[in-house]
KEDO-740177 format. One record per residue (C-alpha): z, y, x; residue in one letter. Coordinates in steps of 0.05 Angstrom, whole numbers, plus 32768, in hexadecimal, padded with zeros to 4 digits. Layout:
# residues N
ZYXa;...
# end
This chain:
# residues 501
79F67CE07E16x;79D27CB47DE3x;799E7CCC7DABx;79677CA97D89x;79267CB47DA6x;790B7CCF7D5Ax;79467D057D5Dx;791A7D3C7D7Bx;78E47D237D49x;790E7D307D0Fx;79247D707D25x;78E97D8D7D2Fx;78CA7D677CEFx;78F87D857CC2x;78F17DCB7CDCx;78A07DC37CDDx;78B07DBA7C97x;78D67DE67C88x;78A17E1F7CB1x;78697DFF7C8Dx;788B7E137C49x;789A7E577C5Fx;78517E597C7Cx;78357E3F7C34x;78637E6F7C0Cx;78417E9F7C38x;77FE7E897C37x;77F77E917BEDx;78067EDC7BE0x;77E07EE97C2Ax;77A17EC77C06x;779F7EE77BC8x;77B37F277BE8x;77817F247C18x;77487F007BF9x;77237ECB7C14x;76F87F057C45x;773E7F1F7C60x;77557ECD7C66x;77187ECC7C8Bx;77267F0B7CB5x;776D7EF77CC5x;775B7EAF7CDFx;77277ED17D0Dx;77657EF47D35x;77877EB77D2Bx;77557E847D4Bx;775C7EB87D8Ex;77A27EC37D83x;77AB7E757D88x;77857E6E7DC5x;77AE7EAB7DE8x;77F17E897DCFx;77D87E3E7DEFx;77BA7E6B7E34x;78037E8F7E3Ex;78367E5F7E28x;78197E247E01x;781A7DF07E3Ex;785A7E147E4Ex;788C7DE17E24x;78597DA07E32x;78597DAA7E7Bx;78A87DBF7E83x;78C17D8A7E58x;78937D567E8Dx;78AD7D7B7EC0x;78F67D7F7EA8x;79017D3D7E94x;78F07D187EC9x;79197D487EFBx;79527D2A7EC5x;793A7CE37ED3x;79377CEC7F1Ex;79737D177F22x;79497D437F57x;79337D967F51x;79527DD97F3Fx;79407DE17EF5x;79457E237EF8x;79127E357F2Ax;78E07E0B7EFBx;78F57E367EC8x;78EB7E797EE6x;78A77E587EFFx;788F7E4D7EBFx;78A87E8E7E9Cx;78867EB47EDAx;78377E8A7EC0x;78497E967E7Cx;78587EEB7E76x;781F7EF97EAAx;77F77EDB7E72x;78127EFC7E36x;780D7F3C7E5Cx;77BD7F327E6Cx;77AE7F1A7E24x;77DA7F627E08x;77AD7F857E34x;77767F5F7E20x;77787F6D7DD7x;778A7FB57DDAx;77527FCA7DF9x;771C7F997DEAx;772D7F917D9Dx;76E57FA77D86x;76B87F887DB5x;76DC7F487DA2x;76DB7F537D53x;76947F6B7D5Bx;767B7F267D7Ax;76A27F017D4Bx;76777F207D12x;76A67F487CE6x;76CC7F8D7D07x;77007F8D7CDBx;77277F5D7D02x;772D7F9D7D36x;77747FBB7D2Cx;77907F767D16x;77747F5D7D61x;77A57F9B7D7Ex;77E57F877D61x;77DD7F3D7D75x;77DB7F4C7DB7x;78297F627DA8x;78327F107D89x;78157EF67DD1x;78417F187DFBx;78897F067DD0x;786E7EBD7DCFx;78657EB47E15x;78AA7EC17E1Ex;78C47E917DEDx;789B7E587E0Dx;78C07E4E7E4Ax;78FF7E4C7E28x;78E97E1B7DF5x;78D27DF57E2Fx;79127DF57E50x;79357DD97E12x;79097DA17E04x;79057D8B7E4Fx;794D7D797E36x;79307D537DF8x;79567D927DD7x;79297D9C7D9Ex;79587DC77D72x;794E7E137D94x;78FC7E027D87x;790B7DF17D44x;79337E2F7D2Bx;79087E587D54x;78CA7E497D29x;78F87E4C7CECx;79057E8F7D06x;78BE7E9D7D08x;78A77E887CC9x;78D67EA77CA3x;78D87EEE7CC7x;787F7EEC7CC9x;788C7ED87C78x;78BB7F137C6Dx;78987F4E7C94x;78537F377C8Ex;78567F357C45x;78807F7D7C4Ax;78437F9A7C70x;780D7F7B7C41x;78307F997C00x;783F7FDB7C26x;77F57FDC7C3Fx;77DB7FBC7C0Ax;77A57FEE7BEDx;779080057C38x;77527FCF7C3Cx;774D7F867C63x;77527FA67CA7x;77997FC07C9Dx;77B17F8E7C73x;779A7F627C9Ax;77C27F837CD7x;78007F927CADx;78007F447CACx;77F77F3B7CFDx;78317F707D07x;785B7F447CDCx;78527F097D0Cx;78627F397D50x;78A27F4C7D33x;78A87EFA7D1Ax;789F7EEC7D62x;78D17F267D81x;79077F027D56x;78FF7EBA7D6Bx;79017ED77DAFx;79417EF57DACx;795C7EBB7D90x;79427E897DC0x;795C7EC57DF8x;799E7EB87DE0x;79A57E6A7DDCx;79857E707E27x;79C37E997E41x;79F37E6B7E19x;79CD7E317E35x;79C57E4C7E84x;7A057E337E98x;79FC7DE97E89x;79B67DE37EADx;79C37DAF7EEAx;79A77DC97F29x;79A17D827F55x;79807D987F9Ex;794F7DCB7FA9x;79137D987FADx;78EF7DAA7F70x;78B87D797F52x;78747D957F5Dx;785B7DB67F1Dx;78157DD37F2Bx;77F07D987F22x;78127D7A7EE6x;78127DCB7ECFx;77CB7DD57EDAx;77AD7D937EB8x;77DB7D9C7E6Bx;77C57DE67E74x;77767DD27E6Bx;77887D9B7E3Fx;77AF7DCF7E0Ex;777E7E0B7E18x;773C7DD47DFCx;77437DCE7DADx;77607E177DA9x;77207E247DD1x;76FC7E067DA8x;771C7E237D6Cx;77037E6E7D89x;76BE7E527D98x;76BE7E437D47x;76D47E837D35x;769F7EAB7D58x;76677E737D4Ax;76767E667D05x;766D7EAA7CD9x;76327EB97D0Ax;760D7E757CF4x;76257E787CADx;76027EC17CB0x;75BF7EA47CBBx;75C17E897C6Dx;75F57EB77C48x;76127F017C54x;76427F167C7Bx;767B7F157C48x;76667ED57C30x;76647EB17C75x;76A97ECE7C80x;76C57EB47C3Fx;76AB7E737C5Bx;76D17E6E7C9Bx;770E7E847C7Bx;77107E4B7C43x;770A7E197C79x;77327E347CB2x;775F7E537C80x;776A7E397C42x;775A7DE97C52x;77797DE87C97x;77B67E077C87x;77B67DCE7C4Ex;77A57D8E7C7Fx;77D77DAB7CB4x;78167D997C8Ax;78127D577C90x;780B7D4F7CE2x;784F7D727CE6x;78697D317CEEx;78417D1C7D1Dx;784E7D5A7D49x;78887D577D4Ax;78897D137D5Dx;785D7D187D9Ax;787E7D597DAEx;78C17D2A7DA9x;789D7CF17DCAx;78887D0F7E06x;78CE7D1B7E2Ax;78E37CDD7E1Bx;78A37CB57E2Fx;78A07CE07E77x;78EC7CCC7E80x;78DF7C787E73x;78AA7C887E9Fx;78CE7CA07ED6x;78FA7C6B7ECCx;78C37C3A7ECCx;78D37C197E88x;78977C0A7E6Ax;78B87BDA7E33x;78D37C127E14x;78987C427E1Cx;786C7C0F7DF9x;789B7C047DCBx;78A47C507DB3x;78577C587DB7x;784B7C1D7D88x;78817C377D50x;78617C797D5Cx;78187C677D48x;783F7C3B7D10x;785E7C6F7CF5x;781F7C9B7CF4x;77EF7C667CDAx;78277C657CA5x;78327CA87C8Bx;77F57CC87C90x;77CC7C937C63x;77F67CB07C22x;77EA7CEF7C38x;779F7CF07C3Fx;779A7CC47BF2x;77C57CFF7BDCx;77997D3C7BF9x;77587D1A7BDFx;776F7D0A7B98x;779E7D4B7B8Fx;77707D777BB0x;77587D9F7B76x;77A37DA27B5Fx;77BB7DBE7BA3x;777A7DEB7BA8x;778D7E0A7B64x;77DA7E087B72x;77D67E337BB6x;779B7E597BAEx;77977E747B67x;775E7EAA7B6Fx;772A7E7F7B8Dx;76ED7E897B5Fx;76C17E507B41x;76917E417B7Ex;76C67E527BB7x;76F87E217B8Fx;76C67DF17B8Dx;76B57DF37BD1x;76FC7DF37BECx;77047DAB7BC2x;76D57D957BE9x;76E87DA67C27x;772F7D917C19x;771A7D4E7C0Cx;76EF7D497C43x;77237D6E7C78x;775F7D367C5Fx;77437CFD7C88x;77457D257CC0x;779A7D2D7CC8x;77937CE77CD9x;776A7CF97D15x;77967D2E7D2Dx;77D77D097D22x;77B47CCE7D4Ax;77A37D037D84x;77E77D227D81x;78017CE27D8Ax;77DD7CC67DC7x;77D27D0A7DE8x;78207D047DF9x;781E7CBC7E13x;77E47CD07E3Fx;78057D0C7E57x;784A7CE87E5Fx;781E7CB87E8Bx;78087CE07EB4x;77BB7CDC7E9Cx;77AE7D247E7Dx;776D7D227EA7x;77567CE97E7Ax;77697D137E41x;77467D4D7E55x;77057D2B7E66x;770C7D097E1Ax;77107D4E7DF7x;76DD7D747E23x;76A77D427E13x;76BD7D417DC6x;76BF7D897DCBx;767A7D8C7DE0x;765C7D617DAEx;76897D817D76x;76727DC97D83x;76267DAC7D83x;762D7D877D41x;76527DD37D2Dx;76117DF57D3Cx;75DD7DBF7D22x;76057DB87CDDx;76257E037CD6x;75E17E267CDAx;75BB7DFC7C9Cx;75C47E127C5Fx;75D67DCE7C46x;76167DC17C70x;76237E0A7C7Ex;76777DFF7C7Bx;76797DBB7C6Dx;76557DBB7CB6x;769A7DD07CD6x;76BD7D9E7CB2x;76937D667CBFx;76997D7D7D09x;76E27D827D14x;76EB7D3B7CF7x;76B37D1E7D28x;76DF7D437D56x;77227D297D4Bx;77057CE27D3Ex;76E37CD47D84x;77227CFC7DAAx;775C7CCD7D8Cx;77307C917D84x;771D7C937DD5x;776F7CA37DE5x;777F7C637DBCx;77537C387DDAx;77687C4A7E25x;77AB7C437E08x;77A07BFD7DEFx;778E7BE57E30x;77BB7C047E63x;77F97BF67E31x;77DB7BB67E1Fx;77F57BCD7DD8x;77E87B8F7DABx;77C07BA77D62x;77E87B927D27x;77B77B877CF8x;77E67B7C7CC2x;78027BB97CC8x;77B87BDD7CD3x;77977BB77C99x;77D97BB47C63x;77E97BFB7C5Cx;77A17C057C5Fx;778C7BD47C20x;77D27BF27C06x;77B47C3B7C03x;776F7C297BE7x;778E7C017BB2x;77B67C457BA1x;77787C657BA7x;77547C467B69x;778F7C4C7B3Cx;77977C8F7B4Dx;77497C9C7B3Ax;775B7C7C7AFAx;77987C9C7AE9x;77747CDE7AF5x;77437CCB7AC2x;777B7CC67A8Cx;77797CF97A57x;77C27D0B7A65x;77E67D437A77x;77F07D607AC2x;78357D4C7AC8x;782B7D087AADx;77FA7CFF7AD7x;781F7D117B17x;78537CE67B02x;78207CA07B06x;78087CB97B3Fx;78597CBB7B64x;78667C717B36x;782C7C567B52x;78287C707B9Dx;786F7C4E7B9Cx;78627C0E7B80x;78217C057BAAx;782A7C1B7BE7x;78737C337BFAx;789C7BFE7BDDx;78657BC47C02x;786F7BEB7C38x;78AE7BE17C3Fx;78AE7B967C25x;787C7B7A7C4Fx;78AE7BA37C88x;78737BCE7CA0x;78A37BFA7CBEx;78E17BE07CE1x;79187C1D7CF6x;792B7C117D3Cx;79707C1F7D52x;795A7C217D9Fx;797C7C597DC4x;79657C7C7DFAx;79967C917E34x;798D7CD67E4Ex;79B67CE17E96x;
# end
C-alpha cells in the first residue's frame, strides 16, 4: 500500500482545525462567563491536568508509533503484546493521578495561590484516567501511519467538552468561579469518556487485522523511558509556571489581580498563538512514523529529503501567520474576548504581539523533536530542553517578580525558551544530515514578509473602514508574499511515495 508521506499530516491538520474552532467557539463564552479570575482559575487545573495527561499516556502514541513502525519495517514482534504493554504503563498512571487529585485537591490549590481551583482539581482526576486509556489505542493506530481514529477522536472531544461544558457553566452559572469553573472540567471527563468509547470500538473492528510476526518483540523500555522524560519537560515546566507565577506576581499586585494576569497569558494569548502550530503538529506527529521506518530501512535520501520540505514548509507558513497576529492583534483581542476592560485589553495586545514570534519557535521544535526522536537521539533532546528549562524558569523568576515585567516576564521567558531549544535541534540537525541552507528560500520569504509588513502598517493608518481595511490587508498579503512565493517556486509539491510493507 502506497500513501503520501503528508497524508497523516493532513488528516490530523484538518481535524486540529477543526478542534481548534470548536475550542475557540468555546473559549469565548468560557471567558466572558468566567472572567478573566475564573480563566485564570481554570488554566491553573489545566497546567496540572496537562502534565498528568503527558505522565499517563502522552509518550504513549510517540513511543508506540517508534516502536510499531519499525516492527512493520523489520517484519519482527507480536504487536499486540506491545500494545497490552503500553496500555498496562498508561492506566497505572491515570489511576495514581485520580487518586492523586481526589484527595490532595487543596493542598495543591493552596500552593498554587488561589483555593478555588479545589473541586475543579477533583473532577479532573476523572479526565486523567479516560485519557490514559485512549492513548494506547491512538498509539496503536498511528504505529500504522493510521492517523484517522486520532483525528475523529479529538473531534469527538472538542465537540462533546464544547457541548457539556458550556451546559454545566449556564446551569451553574450563578454558583461562583469554583463551580463554574468545575461544571467546565466535568464537561471535559465526560468529552474524554466519549472519545474513548469510540476509539474502544474502532480497536475491536481493527484487532483482527493486527499482524503478529514471531514472538521476538523489539525492546521498548529504553526507547519508552527516554520520549517519557522528553514529553513530561515543557508540561513540567508549564506546572512550575503555574505555581511560580501568581505567587511572584503577588509580591506587586493582589491576589485577584495576579490571577487575572496568569490567565490572560496562559489563557487568552496562548490559546491564540496555539492555532497556528496545528500544522506543524500534525506534521511532526505524521513525520515521526515515517522517518523511524526510512530509518530502519536505512534510507537516509529520503529522510533528508522529508526533513528539508518539512522545515520548508514551516519556515513558509508560519511567517504570514506571525505578520498577521502582530498587526491584527487588537482586532482578534476585541473579536474573541469582548469583556476585557481598558488596561487588561491593553495588556493582552501586548502580549499577543509579543507571544506571535514565538509559534515559530515551537513549530521549529515540533519539527526537529521528531527527527531526533526518529533517530534515535531523544537523549540529545532531553539534555537541550533541561538546560533551556533551567535558564527559562530563572529568567521566569528574575523578570515575573519586578513590577516592570511582571507578565510580560513570562512571555519574554517562554520565547527565550523555545528559541535556544529549536535553534540547538537545528543545528545538530544541520550537521549529522548535512542538510544544505537554502538561503534563497530563508532570506526570500523573509524580505517577502517584511515588505508586507510596512504596507500593512500603512494600510492600517488609512482612515477607512474595518472591512476595507481587511480587504488590503488579504490583496496585499497575496500579491507580496503568496503569489512570489509561489513564482520564485519556494515551495515545490513532491509526489514521492512512501511504501509501507
Amino acid at each position: 500500500m502506497k500513501k503520501l508521506v503528508l497524508n497523516g499530516a493532513l488528516i490530523l491538520t484538518i481535524s486540529g482545525f477543526v478542534c481548534k474552532a470548536l475550542g475557540a467557539f468555546y473559549r469565548i463564552p468560557l471567558s466572558n462567563l468566567l472572567g478573566v479570575e475564573g480563566i485564570g482559575v481554570y488554566q491553573m487545573i489545566f497546567a496540572f491536568y496537562s502534565l498528568a495527561v503527558v505522565v499517563c499516556g502522552g509518550v504513549i502514541p510517540t513511543s508506540m508509533a517508534l516502536t510499531i513502525s519499525k516492527m512493520r519495517a523489520l517484519q519482527s514482534g507480536n504487536i499486540k503484546i506491545v500494545f497490552w504493554k503500553y496500555f498496562f504503563i498508561s492506566v497505572s498512571f491515570g489511576v495514581l493521578f485520580l487518586l492523586l487529585f481526589i484527595f490532595f485537591a487543596p493542598i495543591i490549590s493552596s500552593l498554587q495561590g488561589n483555593q478555588l481551583a479545589t473541586l475543579g482539581y477533583r473532577y479532573v482526576g476523572f479526565a486523567v484516567l479516560f485519557s490514559s486509556l485512549i492513548a494506547p489505542i491512538r498509539g496503536l493506530f498511528q504505529g500504522y501511519e493510521n492517523m484517522t481514529p486520532t483525528a475523529i477522536s479529538q473531534i469527538i472531544e472538542q465537540f462533546f467538552k464544547l457541548l457539556f461544558g458550556l451546559l454545566f457553566i449556564y446551569l451553574f452559572k450563578n454558583r461562583g468561579v469554583q463551580i463554574i469553573v468545575a461544571g467546565a472540567i466535568l464537561g471535559v471527563v465526560i468529552s474524554e469518556f466519549l472519545s474513548f468509547l469510540y476509539l474502544y470500538i474502532k480497536l475491536k473492528l481493527f484487532n483482527k487485522k493486527i499482524i503478529i510476526y514471531n514472538n521476538k518483540n523489539i525492546n521498548f523500555a529504553n526507547n519508552f523511558g527516554k520520549i517519557f522524560v522528553y514529553v513530561l519537560i515543557i508540561p513540567f515546566v508549564t506546572l512550575i509556571d503555574s505555581f511560580l507565577v501568581v505567587n511572584l506576581l503577588n509580591i506587586n499586585f493582589s491576589p485577584s489581580i495576579s490571577t487575572q494576569l496568569f490567565g490572560l497569558q496562559s489563557g487568552m494569548v496562548n490559546s491564540l498563538i496555539n492555532f497556528p502550530v496545528i500544522f506543524s503538529l500534525a506534521l511532526s506527529t505524521s513525520l515521526l512514523p515515517s522517518l523511524s521506518y526510512y530509518n530502519a530501512k536505512k534510507n537516509q535520501d529520503k529522510a533528508k529529503e522529508k526533513i528539508s520540505d518539512c522545515l520548508n514548509f514551516i519556515w513558509l507558513f508560519i511567517l504570514p501567520c506571525i505578520l498577521a497576529f502582530y498587526v491584527l492583534a487588537p482586532l482578534i483581542l476585541g473579536f474573541a474576548y469582548r469583556n476585557l476592560n481598558g488596561s487588561m485589553f491593553n495588556i493582552s495586545v501586548n502580549l499577543l504581539r509579543l507571544s506571535s514570534f514565538q509559534m515559530l519557535f515551537v513549530a521549529l521544535l515540533q519539527i526537529t523533536a521528531s527527527v531526533l526522536q526518529a533517530k534515535g537521539k531523544t537523549s540529545l533532546l532531553i539534555f537541550n530542553l533541561l538546560v533551556c528549562s533551567v535558564i527559562k524558569i530563572s529568567l521566569t523568576a528574575i523578570f515575573v517578580s519586578t513590577e516592570f515585567f511582571n507578565i510580560f516576564g513570562l512571555a519574554l521567558s517562554n520565547l527565550v525558551f523555545y528559541f535556544l531549544s529549536c535553534m540547538w535541534n537545528l543545528i545538530y540537525l544541520v550537521k549529522e544530515y548535512k542538510l544544505k541552507i537554502n538561503l534563497k528560500k530563508i532570506i526570500l520569504p523573509l524580505f517577502l514578509i517584511l515588505l508586507t509588513y510596512f504596507i500593512c502598517e500603512i494600510v492600517d493608518n488609512l482612515n477607512v473602514n474595518l472591512m476595507i481595511k481587511l480587504s488590503l490587508f488579504s490583496f496585499f498579503g497575496l500579491i507580496i508574499y503568496i503569489i512570489p512565493i509561489f513564482y520564485f517556486k519556494l515551495i515545490i509539491f513532491n509526489k514521492n511515495k512512501v511504501k509501507n510493507d
